[in-house]
C-alpha positions, 0 to 999 in steps of 0.5 A, a space after each residue: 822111098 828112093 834115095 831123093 825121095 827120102 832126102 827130101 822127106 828128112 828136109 820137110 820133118 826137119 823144118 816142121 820139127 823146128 816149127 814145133 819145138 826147138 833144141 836148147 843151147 845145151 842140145 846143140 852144144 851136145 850134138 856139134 861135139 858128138 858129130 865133131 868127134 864122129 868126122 875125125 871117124 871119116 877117113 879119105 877113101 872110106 869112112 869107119 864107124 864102129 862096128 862096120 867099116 866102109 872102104 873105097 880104097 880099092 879105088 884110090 889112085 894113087 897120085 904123085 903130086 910131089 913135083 908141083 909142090 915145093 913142100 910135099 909133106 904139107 897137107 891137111 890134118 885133123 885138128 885133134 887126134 882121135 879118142 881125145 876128150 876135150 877137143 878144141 873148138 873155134 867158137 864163130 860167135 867170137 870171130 866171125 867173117 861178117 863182123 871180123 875177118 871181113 873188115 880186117 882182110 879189107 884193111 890188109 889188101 884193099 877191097 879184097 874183102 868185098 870180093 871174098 864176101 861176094 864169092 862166098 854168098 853167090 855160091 852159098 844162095 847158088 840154087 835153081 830152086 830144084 833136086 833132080 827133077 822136083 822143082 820149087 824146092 827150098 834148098 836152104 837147109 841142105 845147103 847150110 848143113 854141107 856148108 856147116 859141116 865142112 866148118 865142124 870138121 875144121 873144129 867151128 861150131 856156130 852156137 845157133 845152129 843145130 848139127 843134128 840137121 847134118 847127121 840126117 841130112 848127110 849120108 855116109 858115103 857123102 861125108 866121105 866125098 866131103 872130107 874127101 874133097 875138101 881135105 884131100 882132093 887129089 884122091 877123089 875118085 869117080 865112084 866117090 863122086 857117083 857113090 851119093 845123090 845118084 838121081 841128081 844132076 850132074 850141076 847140082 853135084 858140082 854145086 856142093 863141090 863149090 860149096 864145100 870149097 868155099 866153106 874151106 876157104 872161109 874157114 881157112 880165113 877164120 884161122 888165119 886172121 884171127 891169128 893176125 888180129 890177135 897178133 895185132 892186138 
């Protein structure tokens, strides 16, 4: 099968698996902290898993984007350090946009709230109903697992989803692109971008750039304001 095809196969047996019999609460806590564990593995230019490593780095280049920013040393970093046991985890349930930060940004900076929220669900349902050249296509798993796994690399773990649909769904060379871009973009390179999906068109691949810096953003926000809330409280 090519590269779609299989893609697409994985889609449609996930959805009739989840016809058929769905994972316990304590299967998909098992799998979010298993693939939590495994994105601290995925490194800018190259991701590592035991035994194999695959690199990019020949193809870096290097940037100095120093003299735009007032702070150089400030940047992304994972949010526990690697071989730990116990790593933290934001529990969406308890802090939500849709029920928190939503109405507390509101409070903040009027009506900015409904601004965000609207961004965020018009790139989220952002879709042509297609992949490649196949049309009618419901894209709403494959949409949700990006969205999602941008969250788990940034410790948020929604209890009603389950994160095996991301480690069938992702690929490696995409979950490098994806911490890539939305950790450290300024070291994204051309054949990063053309390392996955290679049958797709080149707008249904800035679709899932916009889509992983929306989720970056939300998550962000989750922090940040839950923060404030419970500084207000």
């Amino acid at each position: 099968l090519s590269e779609l095809e299989a893609l697409m196969e994985r889609m449609k047996r996930l959805q009739e698996d989840k016809e058929d019999e769905e994972a316990s609460q304590e299967e998909m806590a098992t799998r979010f902290e298993k693939e939590k564990k495994e994105s601290l593995l995925v490194i800018s230019g190259g991701i590592c898993a035991f035994p194999v490593c695959f690199s990019f780095d020949d193809e870096i280049v290097s940037t100095d984007v120093s003299r735009y920013i007032e702070d150089p040393g400030f940047g992304y970093k994972d949010f526990a350090r690697r071989g730990e046991d116990h790593l933290p985890t934001f529990r969406a349930q308890d802090y939500t946009w849709e029920n928190h930060g939503f109405s507390l940004v509101n409070r903040l900076y009027s009506d900015i709230g409904h601004l965000l929220d609207e961004k965020f669900r018009m790139v989220y349902n952002l879709t042509y109903n297609t992949m490649a050249t196949h049309e009618d296509v419901d894209t709403t798993t494959l949409r949700r697992a990006l969205f999602n796994y941008v969250h788990c690399m940034y410790g948020i773990r929604y209890d009603d989803y389950d994160y095996g649909e991301v480690n069938q769904l992702l690929e490696r060379s995409l979950k490098v692109y994806i911490k890539t871009v939305t950790c450290y973009p300024e070291r994204t390179t051309k054949r990063m971008y053309d390392s996955y999906w290679r049958q797709f068109k080149h707008s249904e691949k800035v679709h899932v750039n916009l889509l992983l810096m929306e989720a970056r953003m939300q998550a962000e926000l989750l922090y940040a304001l839950r923060a404030i809330t419970r500084h207000l409280t």
